[in-house]
C-alpha positions in Angstrom: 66.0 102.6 61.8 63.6 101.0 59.0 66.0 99.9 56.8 68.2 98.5 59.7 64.9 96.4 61.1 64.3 95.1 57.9 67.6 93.2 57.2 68.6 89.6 58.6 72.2 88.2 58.3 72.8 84.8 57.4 76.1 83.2 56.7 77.9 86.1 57.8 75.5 88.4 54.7 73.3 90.9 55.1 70.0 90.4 53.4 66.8 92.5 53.2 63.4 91.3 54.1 62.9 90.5 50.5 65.4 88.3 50.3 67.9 90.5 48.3 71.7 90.3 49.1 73.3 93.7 50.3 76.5 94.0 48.5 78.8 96.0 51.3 81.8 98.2 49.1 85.0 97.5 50.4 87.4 100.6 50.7 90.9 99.4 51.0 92.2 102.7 51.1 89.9 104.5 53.7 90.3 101.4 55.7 94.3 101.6 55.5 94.4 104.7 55.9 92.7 104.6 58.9 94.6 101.7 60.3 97.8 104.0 59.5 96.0 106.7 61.7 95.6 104.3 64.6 99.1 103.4 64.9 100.5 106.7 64.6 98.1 108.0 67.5 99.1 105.4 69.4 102.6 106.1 69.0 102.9 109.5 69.4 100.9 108.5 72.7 103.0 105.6 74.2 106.7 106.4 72.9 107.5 109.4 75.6 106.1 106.4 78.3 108.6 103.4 76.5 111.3 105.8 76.5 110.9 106.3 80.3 110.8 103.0 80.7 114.1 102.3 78.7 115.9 104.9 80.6 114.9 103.9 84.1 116.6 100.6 83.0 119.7 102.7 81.6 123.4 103.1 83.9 123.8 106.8 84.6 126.9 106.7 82.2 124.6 106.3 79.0 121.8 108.3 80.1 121.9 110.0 76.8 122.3 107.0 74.6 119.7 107.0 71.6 119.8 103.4 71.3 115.5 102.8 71.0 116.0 99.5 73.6 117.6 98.6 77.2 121.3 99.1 77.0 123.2 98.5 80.0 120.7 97.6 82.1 121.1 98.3 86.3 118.4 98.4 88.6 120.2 100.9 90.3 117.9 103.7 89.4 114.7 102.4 90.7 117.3 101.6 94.1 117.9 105.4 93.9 114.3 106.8 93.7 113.5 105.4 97.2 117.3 106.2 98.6 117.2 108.9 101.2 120.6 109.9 101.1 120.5 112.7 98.8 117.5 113.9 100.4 114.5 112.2 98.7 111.1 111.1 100.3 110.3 109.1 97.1 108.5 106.2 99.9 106.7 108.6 101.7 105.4 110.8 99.0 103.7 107.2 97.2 102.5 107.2 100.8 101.2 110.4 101.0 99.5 110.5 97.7 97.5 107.5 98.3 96.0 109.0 101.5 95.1 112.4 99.4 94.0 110.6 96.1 92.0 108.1 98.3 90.6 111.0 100.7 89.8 113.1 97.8 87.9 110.0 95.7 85.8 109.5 98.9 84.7 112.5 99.4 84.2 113.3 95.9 82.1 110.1 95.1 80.1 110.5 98.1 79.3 114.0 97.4 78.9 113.4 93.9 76.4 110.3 93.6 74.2 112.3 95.9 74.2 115.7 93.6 74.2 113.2 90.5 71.2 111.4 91.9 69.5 114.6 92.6 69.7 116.3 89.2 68.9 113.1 87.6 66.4 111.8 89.7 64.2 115.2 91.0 62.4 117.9 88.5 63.0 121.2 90.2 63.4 125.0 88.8 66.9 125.8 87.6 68.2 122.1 87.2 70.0 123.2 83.9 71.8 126.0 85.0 73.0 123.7 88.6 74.9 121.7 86.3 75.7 124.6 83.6 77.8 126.0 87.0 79.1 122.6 88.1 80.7 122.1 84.3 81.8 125.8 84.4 83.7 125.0 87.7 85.7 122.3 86.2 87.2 124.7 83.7 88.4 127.2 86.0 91.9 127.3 85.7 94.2 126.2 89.5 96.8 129.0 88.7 94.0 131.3 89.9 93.6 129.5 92.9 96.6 129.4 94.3 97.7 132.8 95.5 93.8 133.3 97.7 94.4 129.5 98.6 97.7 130.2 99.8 96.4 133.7 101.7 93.7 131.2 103.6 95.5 128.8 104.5 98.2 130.6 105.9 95.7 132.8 108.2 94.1 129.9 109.5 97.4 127.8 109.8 97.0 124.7 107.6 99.8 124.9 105.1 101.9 121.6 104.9 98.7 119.6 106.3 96.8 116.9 104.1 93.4 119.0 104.3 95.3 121.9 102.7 95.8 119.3 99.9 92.7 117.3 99.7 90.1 120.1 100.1 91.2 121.9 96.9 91.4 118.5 95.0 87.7 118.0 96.0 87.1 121.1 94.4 88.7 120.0 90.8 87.1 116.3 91.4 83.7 117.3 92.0 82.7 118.5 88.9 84.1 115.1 87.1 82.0 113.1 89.4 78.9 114.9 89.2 79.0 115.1 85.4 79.7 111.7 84.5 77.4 110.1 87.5 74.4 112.3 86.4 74.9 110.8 83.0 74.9 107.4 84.6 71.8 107.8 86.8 69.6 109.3 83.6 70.0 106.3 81.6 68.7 103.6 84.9 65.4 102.5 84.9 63.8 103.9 87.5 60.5 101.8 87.5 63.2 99.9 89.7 63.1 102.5 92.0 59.2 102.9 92.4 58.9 99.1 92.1 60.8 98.6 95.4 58.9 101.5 97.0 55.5 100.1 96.0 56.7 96.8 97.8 57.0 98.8 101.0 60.6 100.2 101.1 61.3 103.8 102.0 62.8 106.4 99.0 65.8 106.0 101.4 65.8 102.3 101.3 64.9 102.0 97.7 68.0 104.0 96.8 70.5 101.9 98.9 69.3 98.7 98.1 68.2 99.4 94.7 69.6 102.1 92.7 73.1 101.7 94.4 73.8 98.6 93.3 73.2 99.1 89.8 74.9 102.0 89.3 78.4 100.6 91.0 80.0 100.3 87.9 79.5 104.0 87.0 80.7 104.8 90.5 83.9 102.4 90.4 84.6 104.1 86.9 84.5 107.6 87.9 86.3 106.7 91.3 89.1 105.7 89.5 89.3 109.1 86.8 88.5 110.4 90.1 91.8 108.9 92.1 93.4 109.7 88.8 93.1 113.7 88.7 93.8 113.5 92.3 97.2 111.6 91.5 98.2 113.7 89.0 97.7 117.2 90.5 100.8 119.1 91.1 100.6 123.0 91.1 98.5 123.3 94.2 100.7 120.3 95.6 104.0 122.4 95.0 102.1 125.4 96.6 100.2 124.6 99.7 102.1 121.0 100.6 105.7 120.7 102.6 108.0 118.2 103.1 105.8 115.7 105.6 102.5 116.1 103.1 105.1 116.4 99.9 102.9 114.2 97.0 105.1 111.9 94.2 104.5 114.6 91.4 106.3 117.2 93.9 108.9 114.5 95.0 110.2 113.5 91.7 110.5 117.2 90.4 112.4 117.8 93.9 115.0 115.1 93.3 118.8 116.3 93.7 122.0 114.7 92.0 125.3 112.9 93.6 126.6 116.1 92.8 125.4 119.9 92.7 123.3 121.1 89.6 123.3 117.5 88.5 119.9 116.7 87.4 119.2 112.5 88.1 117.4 111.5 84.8 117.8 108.1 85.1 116.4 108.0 89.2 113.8 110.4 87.6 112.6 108.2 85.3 112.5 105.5 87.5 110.4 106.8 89.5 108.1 108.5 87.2 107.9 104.6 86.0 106.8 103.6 89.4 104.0 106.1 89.5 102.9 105.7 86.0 102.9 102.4 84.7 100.2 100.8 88.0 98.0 103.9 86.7 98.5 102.9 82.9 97.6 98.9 83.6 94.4 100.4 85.8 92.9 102.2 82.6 93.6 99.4 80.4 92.3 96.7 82.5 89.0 99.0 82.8 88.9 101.0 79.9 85.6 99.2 78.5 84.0 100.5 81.7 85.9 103.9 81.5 84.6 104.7 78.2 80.7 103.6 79.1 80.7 105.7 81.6 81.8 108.4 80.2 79.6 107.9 77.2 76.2 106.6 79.3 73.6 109.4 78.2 75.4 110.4 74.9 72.7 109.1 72.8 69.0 109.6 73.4 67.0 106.5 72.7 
């Protein structure tokens, strides 16, 4: 931190508080190689999503072509994903997994900022281990969930309903919330916080008018990882849901062929490009945030 304080840049050079020149070496290789490692991460990333993409686009007759672009192009197959003829609820499963993904991000943030608040905000015995449990949580694995999920909701009668679907969610959502929100409230000032009580607000008060506001873009961040891993979740979905509360991850692994034991690749990949690509732009247009948040209380100062 010494060295760092004592240097001044001018004309795009470093200098140090003597006035001497610090000479930066240039590794061409390290820094090509590294460039080389970015673009093959973000291949092997983003190719199976282009290839999705350029079979949606694709006639059923060249569903198999290899050629790396659009080759006979039809629309047909997005036209097909939300067809009902074959049997498909493509339009009502986007339907219902906006109602469980924005259910379950509700709930989730409003439970959340309030646990994240409190283990950030209050000293009390055992705070450690509170959120030693809640990051253990998240790592339990849902294929051990679903056969005494499955036993409960059958006794009391809520298989193929939307709280049979969100509930569980919750569960997974919770300990993402928590975590990155407590991370978020560490780092606020909170002579904020006692300023706006010692000017006559209540704690209540102080943390609505105050303390919420400032940490909305941590909130709006992990809503969206939040709406996210609610989006995405399919073994409990294929489980505990039925045909009126069917989500799009079970829908699209449901679709049938024009004829028996065909399997539509093209309508598939359609509609996996319907679901994927609005999710895609939403991380990219707030990555910056995404990352912040998820980093906020990472490094001590």
């Amino acid at each position: 931190m010494a060295t760092a304080s004592s240097t001044a840049t001018r004309s795009g050079k470093n200098y140090t508080s003597s006035g001497v020149e610090i000479v930066q070496r240039r590794r061409p290789l390290a820094t090509t190689l590294t460039y080389v490692g970015v673009v093959l991460i973000c291949l092997w990333g983003l190719l199976p999503f282009y290839w999705m993409i350029v079979t949606s686009f694709r006639d059923v007759g060249y569903t198999f072509d290899s050629t790396p672009w659009p080759t006979h192009v039809t629309l047909d197959n997005y036209a097909t994903a939300f067809s009902t003829e074959r049997g498909n609820h493509f339009g009502r499963a986007l339907l219902n997994s906006l109602v469980i993904g924005a259910a379950t991000t509700a709930v989730g943030i409003v439970v959340g900022v309030f646990a994240a608040y409190a283990l950030a905000r209050l000293q009390f015995k055992g705070k450690f281990y509170v959120l030693g449990i809640i990051l253990g949580a998240s790592m339990f694995p849902g294929v051990a969930l679903v056969t005494p999920l499955f036993q409960l909701f059958t006794d009391i009668g809520w298989l193929n309903t939307y709280q049979a679907l969100i509930i569980p969610n919750i569960s997974f959502v919770l300990p993402l919330t928590v975590y990155t929100l407590t991370a978020f409230f560490t780092e606020m000032p909170w002579e904020l916080e006692e300023s706006a009580r010692m000017d006559g607000c209540t704690p209540g008060q102080a943390f609505v008018k105050v303390i919420l506001p400032l940490a909305a873009p941590g909130i709006f961040t992990t809503a969206i990882l939040a709406f996210t891993a609610a989006w995405n979740e399919f073994l409990l979905a294929s489980q505990l849901g039925g045909d009126r509360v069917q989500p799009v991850t079970v829908a699209i692994a449901s679709f049938t062929g024009a004829q028996p034991h065909q399997e539509p690749y093209t309508a598939v990949m359609a509609a996996g490009t319907i679901v994927t690509v609005p999710l895609i732009v939403m991380v990219l247009v707030f990555q910056r945030r995404i990352v912040s948040g998820l980093t906020a209380g990472g490094v001590k100062s």
